[in-house]
N, CA, C and O atoms as a printed pandas DataFrame, in Angstrom:
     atom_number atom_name residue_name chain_id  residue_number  x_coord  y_coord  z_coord
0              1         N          UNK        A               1  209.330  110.505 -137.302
1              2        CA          UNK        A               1  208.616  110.848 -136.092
2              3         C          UNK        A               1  207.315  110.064 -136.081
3              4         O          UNK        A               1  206.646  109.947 -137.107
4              5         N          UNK        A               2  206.991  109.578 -135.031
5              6        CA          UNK        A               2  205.725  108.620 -134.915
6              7         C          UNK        A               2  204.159  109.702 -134.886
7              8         O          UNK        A               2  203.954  110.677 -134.162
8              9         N          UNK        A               3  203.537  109.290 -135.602
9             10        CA          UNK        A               3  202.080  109.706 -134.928
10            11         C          UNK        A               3  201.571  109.618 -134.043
11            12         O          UNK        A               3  201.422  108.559 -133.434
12            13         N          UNK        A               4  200.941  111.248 -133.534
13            14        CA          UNK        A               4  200.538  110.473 -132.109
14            15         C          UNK        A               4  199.025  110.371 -131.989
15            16         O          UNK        A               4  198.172  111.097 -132.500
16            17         N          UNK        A               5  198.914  109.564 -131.391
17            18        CA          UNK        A               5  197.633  109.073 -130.691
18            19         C          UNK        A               5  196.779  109.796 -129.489
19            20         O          UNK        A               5  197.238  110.085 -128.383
20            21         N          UNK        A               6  195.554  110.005 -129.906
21            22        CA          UNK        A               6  194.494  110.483 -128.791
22            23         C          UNK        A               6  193.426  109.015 -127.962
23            24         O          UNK        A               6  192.558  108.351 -128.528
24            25         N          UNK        A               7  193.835  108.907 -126.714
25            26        CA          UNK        A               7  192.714  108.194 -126.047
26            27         C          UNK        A               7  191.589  108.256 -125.484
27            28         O          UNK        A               7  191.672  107.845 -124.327
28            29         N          UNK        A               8  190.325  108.660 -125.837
29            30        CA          UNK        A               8  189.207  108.871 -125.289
30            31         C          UNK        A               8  188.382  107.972 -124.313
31            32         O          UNK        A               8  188.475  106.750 -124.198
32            33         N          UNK        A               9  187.680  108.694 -123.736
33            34        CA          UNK        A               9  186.866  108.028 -122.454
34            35         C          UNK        A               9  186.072  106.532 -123.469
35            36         O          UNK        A               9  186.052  105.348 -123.132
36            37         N          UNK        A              10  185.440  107.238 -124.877
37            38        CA          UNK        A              10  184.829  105.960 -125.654
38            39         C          UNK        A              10  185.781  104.533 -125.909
39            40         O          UNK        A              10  185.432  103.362 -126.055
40            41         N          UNK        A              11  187.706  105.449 -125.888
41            42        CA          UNK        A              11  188.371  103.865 -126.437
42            43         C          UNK        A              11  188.756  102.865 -125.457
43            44         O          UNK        A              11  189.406  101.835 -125.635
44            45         N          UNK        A              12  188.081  103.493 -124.042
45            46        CA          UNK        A              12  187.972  102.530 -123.115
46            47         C          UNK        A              12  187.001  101.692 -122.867
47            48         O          UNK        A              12  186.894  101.157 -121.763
48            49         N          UNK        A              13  185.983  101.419 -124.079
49            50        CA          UNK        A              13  185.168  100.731 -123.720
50            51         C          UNK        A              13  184.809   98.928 -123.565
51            52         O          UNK        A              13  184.519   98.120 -124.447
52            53         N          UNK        A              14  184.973   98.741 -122.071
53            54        CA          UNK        A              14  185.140   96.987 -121.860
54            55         C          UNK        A              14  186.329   97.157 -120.876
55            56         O          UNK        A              14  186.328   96.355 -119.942
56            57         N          UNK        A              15  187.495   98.191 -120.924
57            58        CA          UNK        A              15  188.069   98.193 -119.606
58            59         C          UNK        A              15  187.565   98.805 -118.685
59            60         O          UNK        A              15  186.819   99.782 -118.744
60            61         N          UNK        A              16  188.099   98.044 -117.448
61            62        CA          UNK        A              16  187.704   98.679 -116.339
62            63         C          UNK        A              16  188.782   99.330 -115.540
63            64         O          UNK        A              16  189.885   98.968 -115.129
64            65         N          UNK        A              17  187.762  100.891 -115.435
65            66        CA          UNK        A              17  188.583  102.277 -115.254
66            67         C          UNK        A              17  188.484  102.435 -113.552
67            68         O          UNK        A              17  189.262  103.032 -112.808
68            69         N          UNK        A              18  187.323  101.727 -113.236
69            70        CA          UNK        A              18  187.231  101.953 -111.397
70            71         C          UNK        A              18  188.520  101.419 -110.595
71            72         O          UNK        A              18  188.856  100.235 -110.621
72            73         N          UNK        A              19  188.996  102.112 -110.100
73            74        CA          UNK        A              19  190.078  102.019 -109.258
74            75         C          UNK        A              19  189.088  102.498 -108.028
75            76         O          UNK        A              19  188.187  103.334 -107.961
76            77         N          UNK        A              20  189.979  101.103 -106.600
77            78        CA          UNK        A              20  189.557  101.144 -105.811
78            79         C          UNK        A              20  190.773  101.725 -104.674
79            80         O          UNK        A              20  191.729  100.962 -104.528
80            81         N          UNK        A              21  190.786  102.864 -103.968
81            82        CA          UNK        A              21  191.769  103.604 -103.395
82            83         C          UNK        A              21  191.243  103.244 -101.727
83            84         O          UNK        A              21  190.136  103.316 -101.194
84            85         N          UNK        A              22  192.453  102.876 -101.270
85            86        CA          UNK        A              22  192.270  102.360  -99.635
86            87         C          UNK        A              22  193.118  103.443  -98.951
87            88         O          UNK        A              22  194.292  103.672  -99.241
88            89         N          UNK        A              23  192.408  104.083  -98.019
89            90        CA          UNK        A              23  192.688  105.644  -97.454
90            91         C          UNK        A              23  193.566  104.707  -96.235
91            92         O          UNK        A              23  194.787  104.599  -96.353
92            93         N          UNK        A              24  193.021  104.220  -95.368
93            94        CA          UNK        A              24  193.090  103.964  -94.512
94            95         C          UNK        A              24  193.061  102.141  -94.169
95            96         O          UNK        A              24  191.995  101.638  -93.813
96            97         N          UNK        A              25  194.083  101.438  -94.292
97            98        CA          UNK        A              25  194.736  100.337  -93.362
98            99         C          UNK        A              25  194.982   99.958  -92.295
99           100         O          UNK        A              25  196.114   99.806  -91.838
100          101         N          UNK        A              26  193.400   99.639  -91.451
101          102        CA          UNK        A              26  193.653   98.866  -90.192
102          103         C          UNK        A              26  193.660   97.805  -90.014
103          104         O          UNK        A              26  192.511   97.415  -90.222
104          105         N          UNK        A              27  194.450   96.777  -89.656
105          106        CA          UNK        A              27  194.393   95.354  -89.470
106          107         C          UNK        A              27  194.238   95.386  -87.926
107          108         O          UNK        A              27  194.887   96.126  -87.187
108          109         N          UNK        A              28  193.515   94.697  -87.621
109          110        CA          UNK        A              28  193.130   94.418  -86.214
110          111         C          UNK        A              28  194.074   93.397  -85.333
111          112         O          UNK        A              28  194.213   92.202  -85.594
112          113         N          UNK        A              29  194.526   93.905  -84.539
113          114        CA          UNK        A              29  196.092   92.962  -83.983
114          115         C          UNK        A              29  194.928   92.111  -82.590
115          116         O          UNK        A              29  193.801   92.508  -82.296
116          117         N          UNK        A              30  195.501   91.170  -82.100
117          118        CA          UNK        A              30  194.553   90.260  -81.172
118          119         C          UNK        A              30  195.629   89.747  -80.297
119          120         O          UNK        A              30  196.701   89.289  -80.694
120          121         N          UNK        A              31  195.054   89.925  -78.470
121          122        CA          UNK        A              31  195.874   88.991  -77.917
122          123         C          UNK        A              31  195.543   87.667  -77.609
123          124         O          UNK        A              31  194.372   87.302  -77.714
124          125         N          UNK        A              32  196.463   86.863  -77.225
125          126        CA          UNK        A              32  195.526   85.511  -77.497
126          127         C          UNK        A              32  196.349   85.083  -75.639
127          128         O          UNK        A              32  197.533   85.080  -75.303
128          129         N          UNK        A              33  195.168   84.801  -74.886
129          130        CA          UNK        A              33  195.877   84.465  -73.361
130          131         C          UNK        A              33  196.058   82.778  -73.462
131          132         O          UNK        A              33  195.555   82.396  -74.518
132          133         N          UNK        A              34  196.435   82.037  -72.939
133          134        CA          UNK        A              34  196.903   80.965  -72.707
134          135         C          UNK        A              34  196.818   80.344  -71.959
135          136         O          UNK        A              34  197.457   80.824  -71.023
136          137         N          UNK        A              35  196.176   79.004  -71.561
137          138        CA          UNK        A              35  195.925   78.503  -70.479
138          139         C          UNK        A              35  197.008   78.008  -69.675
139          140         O          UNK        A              35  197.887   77.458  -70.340
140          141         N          UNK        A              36  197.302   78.067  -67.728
141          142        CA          UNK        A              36  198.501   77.471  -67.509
142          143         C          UNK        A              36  197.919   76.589  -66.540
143          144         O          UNK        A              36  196.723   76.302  -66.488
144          145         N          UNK        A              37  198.973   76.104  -65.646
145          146        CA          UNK        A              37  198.678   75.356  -64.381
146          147         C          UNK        A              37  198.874   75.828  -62.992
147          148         O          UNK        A              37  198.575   75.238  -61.954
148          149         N          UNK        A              38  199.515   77.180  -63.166
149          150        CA          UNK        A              38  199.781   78.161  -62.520
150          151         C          UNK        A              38  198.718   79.170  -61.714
151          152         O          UNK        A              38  198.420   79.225  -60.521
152          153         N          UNK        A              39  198.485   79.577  -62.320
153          154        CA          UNK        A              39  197.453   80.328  -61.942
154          155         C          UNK        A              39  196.250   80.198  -61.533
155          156         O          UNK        A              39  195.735   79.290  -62.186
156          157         N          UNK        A              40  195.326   80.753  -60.585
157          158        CA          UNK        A              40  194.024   80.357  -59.994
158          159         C          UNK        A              40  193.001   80.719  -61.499
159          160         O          UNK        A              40  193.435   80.863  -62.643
160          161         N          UNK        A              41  191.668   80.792  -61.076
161          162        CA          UNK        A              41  190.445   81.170  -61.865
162          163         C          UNK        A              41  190.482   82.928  -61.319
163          164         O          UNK        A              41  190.324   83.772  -62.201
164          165         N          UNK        A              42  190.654   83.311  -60.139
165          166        CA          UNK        A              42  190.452   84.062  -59.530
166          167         C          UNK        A              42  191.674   85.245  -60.008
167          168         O          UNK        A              42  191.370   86.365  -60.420
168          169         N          UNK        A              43  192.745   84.874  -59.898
169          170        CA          UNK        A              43  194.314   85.277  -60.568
170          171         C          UNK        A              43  193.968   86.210  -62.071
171          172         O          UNK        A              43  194.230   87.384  -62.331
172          173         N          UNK        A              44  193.292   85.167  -62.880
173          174        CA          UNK        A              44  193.347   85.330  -64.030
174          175         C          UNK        A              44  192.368   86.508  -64.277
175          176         O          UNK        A              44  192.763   87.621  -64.627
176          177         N          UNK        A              45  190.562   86.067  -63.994
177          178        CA          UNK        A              45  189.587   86.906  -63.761
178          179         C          UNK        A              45  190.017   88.539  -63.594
179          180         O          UNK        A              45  189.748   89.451  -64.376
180          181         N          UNK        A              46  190.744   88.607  -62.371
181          182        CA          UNK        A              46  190.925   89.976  -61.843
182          183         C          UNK        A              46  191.949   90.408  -62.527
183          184         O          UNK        A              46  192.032   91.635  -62.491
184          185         N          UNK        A              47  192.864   89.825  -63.212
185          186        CA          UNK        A              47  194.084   90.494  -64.293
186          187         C          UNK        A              47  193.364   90.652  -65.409
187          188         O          UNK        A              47  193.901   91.544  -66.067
188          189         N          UNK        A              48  192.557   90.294  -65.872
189          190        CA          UNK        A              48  191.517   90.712  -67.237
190          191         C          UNK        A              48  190.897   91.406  -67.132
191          192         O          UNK        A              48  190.800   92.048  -68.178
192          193         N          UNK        A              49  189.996   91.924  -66.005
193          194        CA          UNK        A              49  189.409   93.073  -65.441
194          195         C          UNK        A              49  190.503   94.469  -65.457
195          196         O          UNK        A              49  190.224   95.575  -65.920
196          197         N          UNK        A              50  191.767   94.073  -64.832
197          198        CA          UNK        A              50  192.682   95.009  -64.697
198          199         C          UNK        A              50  193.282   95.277  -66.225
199          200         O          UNK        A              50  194.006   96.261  -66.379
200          201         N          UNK        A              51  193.091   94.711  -66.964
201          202        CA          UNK        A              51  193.972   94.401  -68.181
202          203         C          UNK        A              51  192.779   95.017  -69.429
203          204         O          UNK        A              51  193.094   96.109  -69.903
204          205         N          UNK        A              52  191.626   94.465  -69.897
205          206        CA          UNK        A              52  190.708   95.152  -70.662
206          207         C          UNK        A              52  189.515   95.357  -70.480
207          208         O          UNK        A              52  188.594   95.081  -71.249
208          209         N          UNK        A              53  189.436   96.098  -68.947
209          210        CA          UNK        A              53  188.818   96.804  -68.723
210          211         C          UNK        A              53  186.986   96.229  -68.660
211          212         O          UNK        A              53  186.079   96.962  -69.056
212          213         N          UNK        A              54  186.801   95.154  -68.228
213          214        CA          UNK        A              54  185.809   94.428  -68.519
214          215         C          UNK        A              54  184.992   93.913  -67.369
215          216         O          UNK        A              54  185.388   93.819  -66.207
216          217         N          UNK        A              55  184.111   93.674  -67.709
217          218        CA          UNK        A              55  183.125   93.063  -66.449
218          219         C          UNK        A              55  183.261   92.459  -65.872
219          220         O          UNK        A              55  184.286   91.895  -66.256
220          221         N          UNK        A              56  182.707   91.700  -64.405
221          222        CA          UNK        A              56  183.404   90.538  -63.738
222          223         C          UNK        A              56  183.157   89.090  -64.442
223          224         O          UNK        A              56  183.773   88.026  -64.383
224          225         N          UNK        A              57  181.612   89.649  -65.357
225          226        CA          UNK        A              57  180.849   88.503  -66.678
226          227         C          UNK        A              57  182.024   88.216  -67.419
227          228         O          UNK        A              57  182.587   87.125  -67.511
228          229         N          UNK        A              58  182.314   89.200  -67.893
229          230        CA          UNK        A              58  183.037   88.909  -69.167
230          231         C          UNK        A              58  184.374   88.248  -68.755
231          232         O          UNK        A              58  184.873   87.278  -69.326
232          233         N          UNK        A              59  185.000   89.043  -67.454
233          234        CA          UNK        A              59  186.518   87.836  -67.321
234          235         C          UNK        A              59  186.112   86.722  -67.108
235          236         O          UNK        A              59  187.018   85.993  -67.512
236          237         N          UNK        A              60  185.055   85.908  -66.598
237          238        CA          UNK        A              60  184.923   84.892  -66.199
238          239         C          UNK        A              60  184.512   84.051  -67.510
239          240         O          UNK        A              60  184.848   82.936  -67.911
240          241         N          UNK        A              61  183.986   84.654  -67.816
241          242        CA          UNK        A              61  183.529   84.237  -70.072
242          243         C          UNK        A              61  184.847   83.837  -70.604
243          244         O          UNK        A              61  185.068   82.687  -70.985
244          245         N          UNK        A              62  185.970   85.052  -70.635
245          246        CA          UNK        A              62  186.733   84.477  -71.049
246          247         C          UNK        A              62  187.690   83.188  -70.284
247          248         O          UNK        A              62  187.660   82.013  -70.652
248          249         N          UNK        A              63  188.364   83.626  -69.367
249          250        CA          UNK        A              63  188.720   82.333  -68.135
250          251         C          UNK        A              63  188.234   81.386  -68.385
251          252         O          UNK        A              63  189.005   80.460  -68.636
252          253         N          UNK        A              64  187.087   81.169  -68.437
253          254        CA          UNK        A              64  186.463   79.737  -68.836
254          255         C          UNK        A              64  186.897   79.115  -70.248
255          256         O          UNK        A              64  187.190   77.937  -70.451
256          257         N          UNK        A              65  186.882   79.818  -70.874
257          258        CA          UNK        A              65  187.439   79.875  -72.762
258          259         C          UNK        A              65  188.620   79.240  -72.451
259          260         O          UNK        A              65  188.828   78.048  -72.674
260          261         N          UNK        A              66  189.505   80.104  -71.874
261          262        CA          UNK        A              66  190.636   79.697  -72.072
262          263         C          UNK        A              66  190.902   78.213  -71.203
263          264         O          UNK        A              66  191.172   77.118  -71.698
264          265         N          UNK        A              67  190.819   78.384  -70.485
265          266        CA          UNK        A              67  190.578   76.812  -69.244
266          267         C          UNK        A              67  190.166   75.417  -70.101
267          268         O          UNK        A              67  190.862   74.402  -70.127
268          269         N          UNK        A              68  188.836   75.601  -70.820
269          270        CA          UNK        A              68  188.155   74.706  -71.462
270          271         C          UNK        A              68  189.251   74.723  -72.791
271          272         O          UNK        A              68  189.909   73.684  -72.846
272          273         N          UNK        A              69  189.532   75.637  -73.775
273          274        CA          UNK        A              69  189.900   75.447  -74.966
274          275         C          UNK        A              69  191.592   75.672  -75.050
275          276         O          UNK        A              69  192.290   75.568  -76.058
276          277         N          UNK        A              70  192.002   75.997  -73.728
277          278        CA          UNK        A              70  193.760   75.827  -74.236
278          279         C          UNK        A              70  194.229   77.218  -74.110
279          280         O          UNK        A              70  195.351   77.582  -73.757
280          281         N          UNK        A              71  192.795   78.258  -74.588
281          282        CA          UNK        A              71  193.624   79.678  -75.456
282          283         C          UNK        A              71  191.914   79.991  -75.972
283          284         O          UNK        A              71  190.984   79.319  -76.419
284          285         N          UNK        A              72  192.207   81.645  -75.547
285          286        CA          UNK        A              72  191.621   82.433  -76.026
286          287         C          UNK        A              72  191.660   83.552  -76.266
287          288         O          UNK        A              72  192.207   84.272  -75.430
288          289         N          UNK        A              73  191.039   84.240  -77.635
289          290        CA          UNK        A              73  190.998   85.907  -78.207
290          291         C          UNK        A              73  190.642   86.582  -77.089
291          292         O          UNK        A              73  189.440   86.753  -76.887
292          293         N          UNK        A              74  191.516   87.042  -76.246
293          294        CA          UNK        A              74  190.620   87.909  -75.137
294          295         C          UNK        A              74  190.240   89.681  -75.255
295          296         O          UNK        A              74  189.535   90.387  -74.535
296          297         N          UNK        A              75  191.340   90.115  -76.938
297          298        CA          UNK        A              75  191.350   91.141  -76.969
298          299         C          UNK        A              75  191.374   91.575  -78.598
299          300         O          UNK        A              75  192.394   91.163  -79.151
300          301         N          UNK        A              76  190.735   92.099  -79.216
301          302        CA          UNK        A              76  191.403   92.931  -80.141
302          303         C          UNK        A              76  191.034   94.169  -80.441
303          304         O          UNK        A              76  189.964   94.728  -80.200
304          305         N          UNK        A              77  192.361   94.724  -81.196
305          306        CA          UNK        A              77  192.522   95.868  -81.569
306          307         C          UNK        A              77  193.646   96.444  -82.122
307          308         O          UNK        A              77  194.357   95.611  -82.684
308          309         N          UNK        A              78  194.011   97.451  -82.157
309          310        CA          UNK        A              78  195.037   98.458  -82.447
310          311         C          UNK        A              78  196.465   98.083  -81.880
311          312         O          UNK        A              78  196.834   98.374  -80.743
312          313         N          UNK        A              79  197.279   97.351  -82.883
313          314        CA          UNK        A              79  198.327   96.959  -81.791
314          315         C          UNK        A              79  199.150   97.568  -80.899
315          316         O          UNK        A              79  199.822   96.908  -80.107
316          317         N          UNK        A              80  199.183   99.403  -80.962
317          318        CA          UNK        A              80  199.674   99.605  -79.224
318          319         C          UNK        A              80  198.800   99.299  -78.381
319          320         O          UNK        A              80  199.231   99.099  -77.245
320          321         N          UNK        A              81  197.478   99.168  -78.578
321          322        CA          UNK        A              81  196.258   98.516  -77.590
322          323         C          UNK        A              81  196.486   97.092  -77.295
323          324         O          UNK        A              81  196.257   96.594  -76.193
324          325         N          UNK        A              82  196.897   96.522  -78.207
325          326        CA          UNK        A              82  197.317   94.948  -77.453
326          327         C          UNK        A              82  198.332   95.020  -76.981
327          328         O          UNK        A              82  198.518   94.458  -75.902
328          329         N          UNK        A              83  199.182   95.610  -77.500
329          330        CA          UNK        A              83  200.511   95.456  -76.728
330          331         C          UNK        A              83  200.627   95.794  -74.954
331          332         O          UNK        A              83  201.279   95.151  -74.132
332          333         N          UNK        A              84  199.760   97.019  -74.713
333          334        CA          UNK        A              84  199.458   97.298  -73.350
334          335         C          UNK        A              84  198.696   96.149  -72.827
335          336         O          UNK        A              84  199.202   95.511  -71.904
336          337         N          UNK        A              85  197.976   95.931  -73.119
337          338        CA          UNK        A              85  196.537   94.337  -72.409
338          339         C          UNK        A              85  197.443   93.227  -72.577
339          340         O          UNK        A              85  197.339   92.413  -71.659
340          341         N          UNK        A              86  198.317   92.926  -73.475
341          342        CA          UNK        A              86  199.304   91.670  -73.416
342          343         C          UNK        A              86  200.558   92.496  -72.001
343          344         O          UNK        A              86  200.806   91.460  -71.383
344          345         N          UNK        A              87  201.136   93.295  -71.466
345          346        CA          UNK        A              87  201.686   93.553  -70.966
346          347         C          UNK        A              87  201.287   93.670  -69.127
347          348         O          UNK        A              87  201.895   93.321  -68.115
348          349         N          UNK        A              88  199.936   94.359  -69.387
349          350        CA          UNK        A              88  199.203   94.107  -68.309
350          351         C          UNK        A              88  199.133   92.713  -67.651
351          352         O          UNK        A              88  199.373   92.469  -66.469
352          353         N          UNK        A              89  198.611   91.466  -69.020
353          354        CA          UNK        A              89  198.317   90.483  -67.969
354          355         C          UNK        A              89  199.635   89.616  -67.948
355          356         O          UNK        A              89  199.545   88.501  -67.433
356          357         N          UNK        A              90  200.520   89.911  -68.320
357          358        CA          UNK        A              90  202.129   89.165  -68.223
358          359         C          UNK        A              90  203.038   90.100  -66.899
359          360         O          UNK        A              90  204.238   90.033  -66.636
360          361         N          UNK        A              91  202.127   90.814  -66.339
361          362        CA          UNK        A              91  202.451   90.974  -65.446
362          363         C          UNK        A              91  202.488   89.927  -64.480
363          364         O          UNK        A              91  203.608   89.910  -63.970
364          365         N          UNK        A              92  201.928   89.265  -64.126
365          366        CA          UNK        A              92  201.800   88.395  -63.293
366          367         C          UNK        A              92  202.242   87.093  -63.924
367          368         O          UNK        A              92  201.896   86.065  -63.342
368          369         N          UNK        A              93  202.962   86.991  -65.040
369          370        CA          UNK        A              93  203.442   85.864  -65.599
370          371         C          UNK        A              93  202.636   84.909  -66.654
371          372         O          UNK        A              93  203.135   83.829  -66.970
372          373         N          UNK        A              94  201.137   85.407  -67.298
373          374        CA          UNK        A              94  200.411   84.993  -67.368
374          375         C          UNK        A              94  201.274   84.957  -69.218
375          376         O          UNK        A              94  202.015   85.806  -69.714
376          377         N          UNK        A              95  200.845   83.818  -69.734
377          378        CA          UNK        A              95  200.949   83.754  -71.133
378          379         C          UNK        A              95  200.551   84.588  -72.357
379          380         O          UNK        A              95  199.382   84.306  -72.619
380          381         N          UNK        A              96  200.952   85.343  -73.070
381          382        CA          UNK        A              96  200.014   85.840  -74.515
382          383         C          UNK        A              96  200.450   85.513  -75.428
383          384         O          UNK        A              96  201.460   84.814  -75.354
384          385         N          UNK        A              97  199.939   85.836  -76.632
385          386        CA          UNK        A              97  200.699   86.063  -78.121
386          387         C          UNK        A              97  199.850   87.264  -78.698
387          388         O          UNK        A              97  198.643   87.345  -78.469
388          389         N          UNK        A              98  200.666   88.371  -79.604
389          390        CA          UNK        A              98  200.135   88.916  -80.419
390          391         C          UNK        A              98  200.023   88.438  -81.803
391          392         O          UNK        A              98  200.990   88.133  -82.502
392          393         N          UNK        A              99  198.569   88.379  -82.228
393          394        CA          UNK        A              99  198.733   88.266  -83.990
394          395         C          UNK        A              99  198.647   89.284  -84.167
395          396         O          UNK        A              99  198.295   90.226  -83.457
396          397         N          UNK        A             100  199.175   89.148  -85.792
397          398        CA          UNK        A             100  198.894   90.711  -86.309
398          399         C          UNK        A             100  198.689   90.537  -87.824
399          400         O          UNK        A             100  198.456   91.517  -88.532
């Protein structure tokens, strides 16, 4: 029969005992709108307003983003929250992608 062994808080000394425990896992999901040839400035603006809920500043902030750069983050969050704001503005045919 083997001997048994006692481990004390002292025969841990030099390991490390901190364990780091993650309660809660949110990754932030993002829609990303897409620039087309389709659509007005005006089109887009008022489907982003309708879509996340935003200023007439801010659709036009983004609109411009996207116009100038191809594509822009117009949203993030919680991905049933993107999934609705990507659904909203593909209403009208407008491009998204979700990351996640």
């Amino acid at each position: 029969m083997a001997d048994e062994t006692t481990v004390t808080h002292g025969d841990l000394t030099g390991i490390d005992t901190d364990v780091d425990v993650i309660d809660d896992i949110t990754t932030a999901a993002k829609v990303i709108l897409y620039n087309d040839e389709i659509h007005t400035f005006e089109d887009v603006i008022n489907q982003l307003i309708k879509a996340i809920d935003c200023t007439l500043e801010k659709a036009e902030s983004l609109t411009w983003e996207v116009h100038t750069n191809g594509k822009a983050v117009v949203f993030s969050g919680e991905i049933h929250d993107c999934l609705k704001v990507s659904s909203i503005l593909e209403e009208i045919a407008l491009h998204t992608q979700i990351e996640y």
